[in-house]
N, C-alpha and C positions, 0 to 999 in steps of 0.2 A: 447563523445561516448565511451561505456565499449568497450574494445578490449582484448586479451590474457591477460598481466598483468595487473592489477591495478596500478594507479599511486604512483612508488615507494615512493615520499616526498610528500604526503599533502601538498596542496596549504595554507592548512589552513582553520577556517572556517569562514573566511568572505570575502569581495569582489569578486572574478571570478569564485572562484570555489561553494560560496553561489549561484550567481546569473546562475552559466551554471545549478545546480538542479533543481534550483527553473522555472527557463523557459521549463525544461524539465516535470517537473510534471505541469504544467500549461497546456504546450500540452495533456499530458494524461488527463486532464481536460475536454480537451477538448475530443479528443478521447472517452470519456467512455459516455457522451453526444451524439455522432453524434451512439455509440452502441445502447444507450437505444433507441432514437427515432426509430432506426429500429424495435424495437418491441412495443413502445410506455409506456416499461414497464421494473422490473429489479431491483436488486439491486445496484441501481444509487449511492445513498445515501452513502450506506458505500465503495464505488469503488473511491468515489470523496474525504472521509474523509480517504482514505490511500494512496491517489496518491502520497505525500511527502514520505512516507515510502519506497516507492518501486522505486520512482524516487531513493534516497539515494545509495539502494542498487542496480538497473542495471545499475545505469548512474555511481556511482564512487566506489562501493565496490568489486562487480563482476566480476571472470577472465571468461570469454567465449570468444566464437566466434558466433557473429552472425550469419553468414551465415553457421552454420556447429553446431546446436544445439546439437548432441549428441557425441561431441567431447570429448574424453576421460579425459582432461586434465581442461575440466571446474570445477568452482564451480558449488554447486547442489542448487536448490530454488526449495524444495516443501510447496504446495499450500495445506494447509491440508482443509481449508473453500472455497469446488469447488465453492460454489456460489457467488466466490468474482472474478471469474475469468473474469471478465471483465473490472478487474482492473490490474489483469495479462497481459490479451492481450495488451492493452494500453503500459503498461512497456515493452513488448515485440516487439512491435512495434517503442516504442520509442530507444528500443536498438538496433535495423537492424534485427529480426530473421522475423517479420512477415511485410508484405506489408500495409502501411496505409492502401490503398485503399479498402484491402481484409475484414478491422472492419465492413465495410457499410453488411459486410455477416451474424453478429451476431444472432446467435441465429436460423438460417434460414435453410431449407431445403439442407442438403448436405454441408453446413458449415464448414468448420474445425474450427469453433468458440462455439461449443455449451453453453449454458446459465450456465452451472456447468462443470468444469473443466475436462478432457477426456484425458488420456496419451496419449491414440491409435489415435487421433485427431488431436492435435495440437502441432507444433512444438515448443519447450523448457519447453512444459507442463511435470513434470517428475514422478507425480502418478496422478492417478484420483482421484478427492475428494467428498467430499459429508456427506461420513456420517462422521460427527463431533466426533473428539477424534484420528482418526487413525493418523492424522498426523505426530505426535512426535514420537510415536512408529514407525512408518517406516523409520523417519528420524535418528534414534538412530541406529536400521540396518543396516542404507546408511552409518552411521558416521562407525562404526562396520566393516561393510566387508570394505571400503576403506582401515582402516586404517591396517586390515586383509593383506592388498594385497600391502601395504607400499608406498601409496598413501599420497600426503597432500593436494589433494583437501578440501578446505572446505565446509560445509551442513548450509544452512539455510533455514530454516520451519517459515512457518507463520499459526499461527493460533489466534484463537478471545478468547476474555472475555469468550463467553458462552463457551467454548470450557475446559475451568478452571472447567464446571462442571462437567466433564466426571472421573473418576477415570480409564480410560488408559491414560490420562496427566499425571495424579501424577504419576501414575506408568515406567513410561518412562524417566519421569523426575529422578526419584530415578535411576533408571538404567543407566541413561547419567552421575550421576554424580557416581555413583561407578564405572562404564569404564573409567572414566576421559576420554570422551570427548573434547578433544581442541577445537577440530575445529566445534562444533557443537554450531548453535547460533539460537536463538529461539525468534523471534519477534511476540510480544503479540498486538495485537489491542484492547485495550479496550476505545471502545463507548458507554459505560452504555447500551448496549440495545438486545434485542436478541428477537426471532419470537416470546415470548412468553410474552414480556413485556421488560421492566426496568431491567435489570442483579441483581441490589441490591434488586428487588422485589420475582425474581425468586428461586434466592441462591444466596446469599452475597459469594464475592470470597476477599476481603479485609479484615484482611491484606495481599495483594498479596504479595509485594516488600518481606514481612518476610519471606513467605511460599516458595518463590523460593529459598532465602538463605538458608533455613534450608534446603531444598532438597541439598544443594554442589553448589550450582552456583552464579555466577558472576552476579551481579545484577545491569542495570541502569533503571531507571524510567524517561523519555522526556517527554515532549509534543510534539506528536506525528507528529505536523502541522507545526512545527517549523524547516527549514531545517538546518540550524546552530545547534541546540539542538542536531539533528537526525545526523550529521556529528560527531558530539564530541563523541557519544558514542558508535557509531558504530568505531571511529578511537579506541580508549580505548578500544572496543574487540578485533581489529583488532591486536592492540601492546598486547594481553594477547594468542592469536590464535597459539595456540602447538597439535601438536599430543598426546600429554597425559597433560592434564590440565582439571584445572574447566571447566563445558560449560560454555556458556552465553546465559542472556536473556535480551533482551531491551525492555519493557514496555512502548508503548506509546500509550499515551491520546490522541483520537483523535476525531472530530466534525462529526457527518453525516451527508454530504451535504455539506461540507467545502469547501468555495469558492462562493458557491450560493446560497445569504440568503431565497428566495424562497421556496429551499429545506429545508435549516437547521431549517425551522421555521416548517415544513410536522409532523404534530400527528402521522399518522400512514407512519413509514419511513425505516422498515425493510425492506420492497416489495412496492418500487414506481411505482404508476400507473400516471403516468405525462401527460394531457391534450396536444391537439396537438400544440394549439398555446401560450404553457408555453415555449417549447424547444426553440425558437428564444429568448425569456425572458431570459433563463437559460442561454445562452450565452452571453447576455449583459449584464446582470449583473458577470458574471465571468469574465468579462474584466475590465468593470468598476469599482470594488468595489476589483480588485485584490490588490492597492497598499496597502488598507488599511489591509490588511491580510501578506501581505507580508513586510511593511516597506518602506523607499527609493527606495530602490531599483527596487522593485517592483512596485512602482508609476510609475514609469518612462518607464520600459517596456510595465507595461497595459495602459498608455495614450497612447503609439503609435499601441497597439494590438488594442486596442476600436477603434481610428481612422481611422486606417484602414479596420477596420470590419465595420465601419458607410460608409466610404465611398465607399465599394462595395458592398454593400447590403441595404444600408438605415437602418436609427435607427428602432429597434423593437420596435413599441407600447407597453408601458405598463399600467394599471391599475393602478388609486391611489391607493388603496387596496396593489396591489404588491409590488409600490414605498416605501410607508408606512410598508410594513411589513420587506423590505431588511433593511431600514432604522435603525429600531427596531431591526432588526437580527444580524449586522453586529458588530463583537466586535471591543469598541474602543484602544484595542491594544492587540499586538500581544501572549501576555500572559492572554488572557481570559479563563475563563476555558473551559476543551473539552465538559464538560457534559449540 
């Protein structure tokens, strides 16, 4: 659990402190599942291909307090892609600010969960997002007046691939690094995909990795699904994190639908419309087929999560068609590609 500080020594990135992430984005896994059925619909796809990401950052990066979301002394995590905020809640949930029970609200009538992220809304949300591009620029601001007012909270923003094509990015980005930005860290989603197609069909944003150096910044490239990867370069921003230095950005590749081949195999999977009796599927298979996405380690916690979800609920039927397409879906190891 993220608490005030972060843990001063790294566990390191493998055995307890690999397997406490990896179980905690598993739950949001699930979380963002038991969301979309509430509406039967949703940006599933890419909430499930960033749960590692954001497990990384509230489960072991993050100084907050849970129960006291607008605590002066937190780090700041804004959301610049509102419609990913349902992979927020999930993290947010999973780090004590929101109530499991309250996700079953998503999207709903009087909600504090609406479908695109809402400052005035929901707790630990800390701008409203939506339209693609603001993000960086506000968080350059945030980064700006803290460090104004002799603060060392640190700022991280999250925004996507498509997000690369907005020219208030670059522009923000140039401006982060002529303020030297320390403390400002800027994690990129890139899923090849965006409302409007393929991201390489739309506007080619590669070479990325160069484009942010040449803007001043500290640059790592992950795979995005890898909690080990995602630990190593977030701890390397972490050891580089000054009130006046390079920003950073971590670029990570990551799968849509990551976890449940079902989804990851969805043509059209910017805006999932998920059949009512896939979502019991979508959870067996996110159990089932989790070792193989996660390694050992991971075998061994979803043989006892499958288990136990069979034996309180009975196996969910599924379709050869489905069997067959997970089968097809599922990379045989852990460095497949995200795209």
């Amino acid at each position: 659990m993220t608490t005030e500080t972060p843990p001063a020594a790294p566990e390191g990135t493998t055995g307890a402190r690999v397997r406490r992430v990896q179980e905690g984005a598993h739950r949001m896994r699930h979380h963002i599942l038991t969301m979309g059925e509430a509406q039967g619909q949703g940006y599933v796809g890419q909430a499930l291909g960033v749960a590692d990401m954001l497990a990384v950052t509230y489960l072991d990066q993050m100084r907050l307090r849970p129960e006291d979301p607008e605590w002066a002394g937190r780090d700041r995590f804004l959301l610049s892609t509102g419609h990913y905020a349902i992979a927020l809640y999930a993290a947010l949930a999973e780090a004590g600010t929101l109530p499991v029970a309250e996700l079953e609200t998503y999207g709903t009538d009087a909600s504090r969960l609406p479908m695109s992220g809402m400052a005035s809304y929901t707790p630990g949300m800390e701008i409203s997002g939506g339209s693609l591009g603001h993000g960086l620029p506000v968080a350059v601001g945030v980064a700006l007046g803290l460090r104004h007012q002799g603060r060392g909270e640190r700022v991280f923003t999250f925004v996507s691939d498509g997000e690369l094509d907005e020219g208030s990015t670059w522009e923000a980005a140039m401006g982060a690094a002529h303020h030297r930005l320390g403390l400002l860290t800027v994690m990129v989603d890139i899923n090849a995909l965006q409302a409007d197609g393929h991201t390489d069909d739309v506007l080619r944003i590669e070479p990325v990795e160069e484009k942010w150096r040449a803007c001043g910044w500290f640059t790592r490239r992950v795979d995005g699904n890898d909690v080990a990867a995602l630990l190593d370069a977030f701890d390397a921003v972490a050891e580089r994190a000054r009130p006046e230095g390079p920003p950073s950005v971590i670029l990570c590749d990551t799968r849509i639908g990551r976890g449940v081949p079902l989804l990851e195999t969805r043509e059209k999977a910017h805006f999932m419309r998920i059949d009512a009796d896939e979502w019991g599927v979508c959870r067996t298979q996110l159990d089932t087929y989790r070792g193989r996405y996660e390694g050992a380690a991971g075998a061994a916690i979803g043989a006892g999560a499958a288990a136990t979800a069979e034996g309180a609920t009975g196996a969910v039927p599924e379709t050869a068609q489905t069997v067959q397409a997970a089968q097809e879906a599922v990379p045989e190891q852990e460095g497949a590609p995200a795209r």
